[in-house]
Structures are given as structure tokens and as C-alpha cells.
N, C-alpha and C positions, 0 to 999 in steps of 0.2 A: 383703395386696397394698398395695404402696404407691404412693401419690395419684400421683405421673409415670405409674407402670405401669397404676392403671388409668385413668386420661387417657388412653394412648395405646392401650390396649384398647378403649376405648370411641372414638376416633376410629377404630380400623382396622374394629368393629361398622357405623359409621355408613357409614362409606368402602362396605364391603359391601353396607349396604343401599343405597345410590344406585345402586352399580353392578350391583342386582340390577334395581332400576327403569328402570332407561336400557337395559339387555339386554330386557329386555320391551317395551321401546316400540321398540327397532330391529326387535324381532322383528314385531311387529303391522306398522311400515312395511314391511318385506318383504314379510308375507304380502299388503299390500293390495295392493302394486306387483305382484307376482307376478299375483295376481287379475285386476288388469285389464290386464296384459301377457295371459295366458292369452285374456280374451274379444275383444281388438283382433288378435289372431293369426289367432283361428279367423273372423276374420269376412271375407267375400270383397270386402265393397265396402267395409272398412274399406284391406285389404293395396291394392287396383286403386287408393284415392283418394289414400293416403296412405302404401307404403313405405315411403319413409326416415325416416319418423316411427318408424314398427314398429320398426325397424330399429336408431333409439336407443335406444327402449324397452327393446327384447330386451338392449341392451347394455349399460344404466346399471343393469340389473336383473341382470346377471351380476358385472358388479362388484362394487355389493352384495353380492351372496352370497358373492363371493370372500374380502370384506373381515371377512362375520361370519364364517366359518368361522375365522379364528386373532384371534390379539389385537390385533386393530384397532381401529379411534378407534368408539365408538359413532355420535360423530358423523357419521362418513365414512358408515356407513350407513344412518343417514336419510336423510345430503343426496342417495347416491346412487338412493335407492329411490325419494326423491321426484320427483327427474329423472326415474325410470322412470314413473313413475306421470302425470307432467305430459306429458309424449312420451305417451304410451297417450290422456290426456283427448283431445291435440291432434290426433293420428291419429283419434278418431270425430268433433271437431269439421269437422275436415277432410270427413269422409266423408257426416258429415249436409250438410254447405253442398252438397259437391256431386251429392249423393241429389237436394235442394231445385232445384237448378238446372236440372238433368235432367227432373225432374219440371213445373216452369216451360217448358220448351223442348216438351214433350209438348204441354202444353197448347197452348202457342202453335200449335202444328203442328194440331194438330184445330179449335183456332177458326179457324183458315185452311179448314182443309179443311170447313168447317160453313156460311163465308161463302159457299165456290164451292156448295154443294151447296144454299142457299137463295137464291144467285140464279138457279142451272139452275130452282128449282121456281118462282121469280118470271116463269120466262119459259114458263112450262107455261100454255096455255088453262083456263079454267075447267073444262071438263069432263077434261080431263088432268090437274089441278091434285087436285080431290077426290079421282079417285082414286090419285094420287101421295100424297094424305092417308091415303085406307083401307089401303094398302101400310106408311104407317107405322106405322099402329096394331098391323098387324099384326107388322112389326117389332120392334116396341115387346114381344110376346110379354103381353102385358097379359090379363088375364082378367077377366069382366063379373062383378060379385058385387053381393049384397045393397047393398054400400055404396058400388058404384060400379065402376069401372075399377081396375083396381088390378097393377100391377106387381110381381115380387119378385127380389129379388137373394138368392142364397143366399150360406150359412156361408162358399161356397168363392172367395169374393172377399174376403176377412180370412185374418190367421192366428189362431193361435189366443186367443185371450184379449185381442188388439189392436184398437185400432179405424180401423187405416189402411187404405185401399183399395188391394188390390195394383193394378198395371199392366192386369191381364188388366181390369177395372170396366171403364175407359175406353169400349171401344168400347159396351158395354149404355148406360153411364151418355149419351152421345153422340147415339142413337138416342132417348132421349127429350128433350134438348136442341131437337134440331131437332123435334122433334113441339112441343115447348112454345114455339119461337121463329114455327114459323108459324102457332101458335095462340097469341096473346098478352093472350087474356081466360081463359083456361084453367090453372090452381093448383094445387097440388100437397102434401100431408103426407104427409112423408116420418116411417113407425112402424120401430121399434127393437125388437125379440124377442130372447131368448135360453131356452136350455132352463134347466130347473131345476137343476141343478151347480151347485155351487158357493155363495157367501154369496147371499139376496136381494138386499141393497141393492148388491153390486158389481154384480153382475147387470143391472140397475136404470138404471145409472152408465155399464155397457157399452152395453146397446142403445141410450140417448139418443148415447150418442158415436161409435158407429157411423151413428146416422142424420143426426148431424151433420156427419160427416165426407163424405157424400154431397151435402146440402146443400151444403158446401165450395165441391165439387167444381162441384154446378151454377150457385154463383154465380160462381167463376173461369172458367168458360165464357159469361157473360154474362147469366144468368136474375137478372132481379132480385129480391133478398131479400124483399120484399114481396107475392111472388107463393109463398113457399115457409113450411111449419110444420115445427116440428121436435119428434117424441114420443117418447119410449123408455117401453117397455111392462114390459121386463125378461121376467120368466117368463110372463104372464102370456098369455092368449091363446092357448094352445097348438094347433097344429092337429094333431099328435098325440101318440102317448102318449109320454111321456119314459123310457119301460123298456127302449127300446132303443137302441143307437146311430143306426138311420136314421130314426126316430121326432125325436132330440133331432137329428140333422143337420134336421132337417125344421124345427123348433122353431125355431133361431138363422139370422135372417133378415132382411131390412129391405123392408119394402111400402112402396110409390111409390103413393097413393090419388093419382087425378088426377079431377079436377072436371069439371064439364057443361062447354059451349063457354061458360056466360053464366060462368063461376069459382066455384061453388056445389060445396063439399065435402059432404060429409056429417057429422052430428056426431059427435066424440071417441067412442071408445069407453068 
């Protein structure tokens, strides 16, 4: 073989090899743009916040695909995949701002409705007032235990493996609100449970951010921080056995300990 011939053999090996690498990396921007076109599609408060986002998405991502299918610019299909894939980000940013805002608007709406519902009990006589109190304890759904008062929110105000409070919390979480806003020496440690599935230590990780997400919530309604603890137990504490499904629904939980009238908790577990 002579030295031009394999020059130019070895320049057409190399040629091939780039254009084996560059095919491989259009193909991974596809699949990613693909991927998160796929999850902003199926999602409902993504498509109600944010259509015409989806909408580019879906469309800069067909492109792409149009363009890998024959012999087209490699480049054409990153840039277009990326546009799909940039549309996709913007449509959930979209969608979390206005999740956030909705969520904000909630609240405003119940500390409105929390302000008229403790001035009606400011204007309750003393002997009307207490028991407008013992009504809320009982509202409040609390039960008297070795360590106190104690409240529980079950599994089924999270999904699954998250630690955001759905919508349905609200009105529970509310109900102790006003118990703690007309009793304002009276505190509160909020415990974090989950069943034994899965790793310990995410376990662990979830129930603290479950019970802080609770906290959250009661200080965006006005309970001030210094009045609240914040524990995650993880597995640990079980109140029953974890062999079965309603055993471990029983397990994954968050207790509201609530203190004497003088703010006197009980100690940690």
C-alpha cells in the first residue's frame, strides 16, 4: 500500500470513527429529550400550567427524530433534541411556580378563615369559651397516651415515598392551628415514622421530612417556630407488626405530641 493510499485510508478510519461518536451522542440527546417529553406529557398539572410548552416540546422532539432517521446534520439533532428537552424543563418549571402559588393562595384563604373563627371564640363568655376549647380537643381527634396528647396523621396524606402534604392535610393540620393559636403557652413535637421497607437510613431521611414538612405548614399559618420540634424516628417505634400491609399502613405516620397548658413536652423517645 502506498503512503497517499494509506493516508487516505487512515483519514476515511478516522472520519468513521467521529461519525460513530457523534451518532451515539445524537442518539443519547434523543433518548433524554424523548424521556422527559414522555414524563411532562403524562403529567396533568404539567399539560393545565403549561400547554404550549408541551406542545413545543412534543414538536422539536419529532423533528429530531425526523432528522436522525436519514442522513442528516448530527448537529441538527442535538440542537433539536435540546430544544425538546429545554421546552419539557420549562413546562414543569412552569407547573411547580404555579403548584407554589396555588398552594400560597390556600393558605392565605384558611388563615383568613382561622382569623374570623378566633375572633367568634374571642367573643365567647368564659364559660362558652372552655367549652368551645373541649370541642376542639376533640376535634383535634388527639388521643391521651403515656406521653401526653398526641395526635396522628396517617400514610394517607403523602404519596408514596414523598414527603409533601397533599391538599386533603389542610383542613386536620388547621384544626390544630387554632387549638395552638388559643392556647399560646402550649408546644408541640412533631415524630416522623415509617415502616421497615426499604433502606434504614432513607427511611430515616423520610420521616424527619415528612414531619418537617408539617412543621412547614404550621409555621406558614402563623405558629411560631419556637413553639415547635421537629424528630424523624424512621422505622423505629412500630405500633404494629410490619408483615403486613395494614400493620406497615399503621407503621408510616406522623404524631403531633402536644404539651400541658404551662408547654411542658415529654422527653424524646
Amino acid at each position: 500500500m502506498t503512503s497517499s493510499r494509506f493516508a487516505s485510508f487512515t483519514l476515511l478510519l478516522l472520519s468513521a470513527l467521529v461519525a460513530g461518536c457523534t451518532s451515539q451522542q445524537s442518539r443519547q440527546s434523543l433518548d433524554d429529550a424523548a424521556a422527559s417529553f414522555q414524563q411532562v406529557k403524562e403529567d396533568t398539572n404539567v399539560l393545565r400550567s403549561a400547554p404550549k410548552d408541551v406542545i413545543r416540546a412534543g414538536e422539536s422532539l419529532a423533528r429530531a427524530e425526523r432528522l436522525s432517521s436519514y442522513w442528516g446534520s448530527d448537529d441538527d439533532v442535538i440542537h433539536y433534541a435540546y430544544l425538546s428537552q429545554r421546552y419539557s424543563q420549562i413546562a414543569r418549571q412552569h407547573s411547580d411556580l404555579n403548584l407554589n402559588q396555588e398552594r400560597l393562595a390556600r393558605l392565605d384563604l384558611e388563615r383568613e378563615r382561622l382569623q374570623l373563627a378566633l375572633r367568634e371564640a374571642k367573643l365567647l363568655g368564659a364559660q362558652q369559651q372552655g367549652q368551645w376549647l373541649e370541642e376542639q380537643m376533640v376535634n383535634l381527634a388527639a388521643s391521651e397516651t403515656d406521653r401526653g396528647l398526641v395526635m396522628t396523621l396517617g400514610d394517607v396524606l403523602f404519596d408514596a415515598g414523598r414527603s409533601e402534604l397533599k391538599a386533603s392535610a389542610t383542613r386536620t393540620i388547621l384544626k390544630l392551628v387554632q387549638f395552638l393559636q388559643v392556647n399560646p403557652r402550649r408546644t408541640v413535637r412533631i415524630e416522623g415514622y415509617t415502616d421497615n421497607r426499604g433502606d434504614a437510613a432513607e427511611n430515616l431521611e423520610l420521616s424527619r421530612a415528612r414531619a418537617q414538612a408539617v412543621a412547614d405548614v404550621l409555621r406558614d399559618l402563623g405558629i411560631d417556630a419556637k413553639r415547635i420540634e421537629v424528630k424523624g424516628y424512621g422505622e423505629a417505634h412500630p405500633l404494629a407488626e410490619n408483615a403486613s400491609a395494614k400493620g406497615r399502613a399503621q407503621n408510616r405516620r406522623v404524631e403531633i405530641l402536644i404539651s400541658d397548658e404551662q408547654g411542658h413536652l415529654s422527653a424524646d423517645r
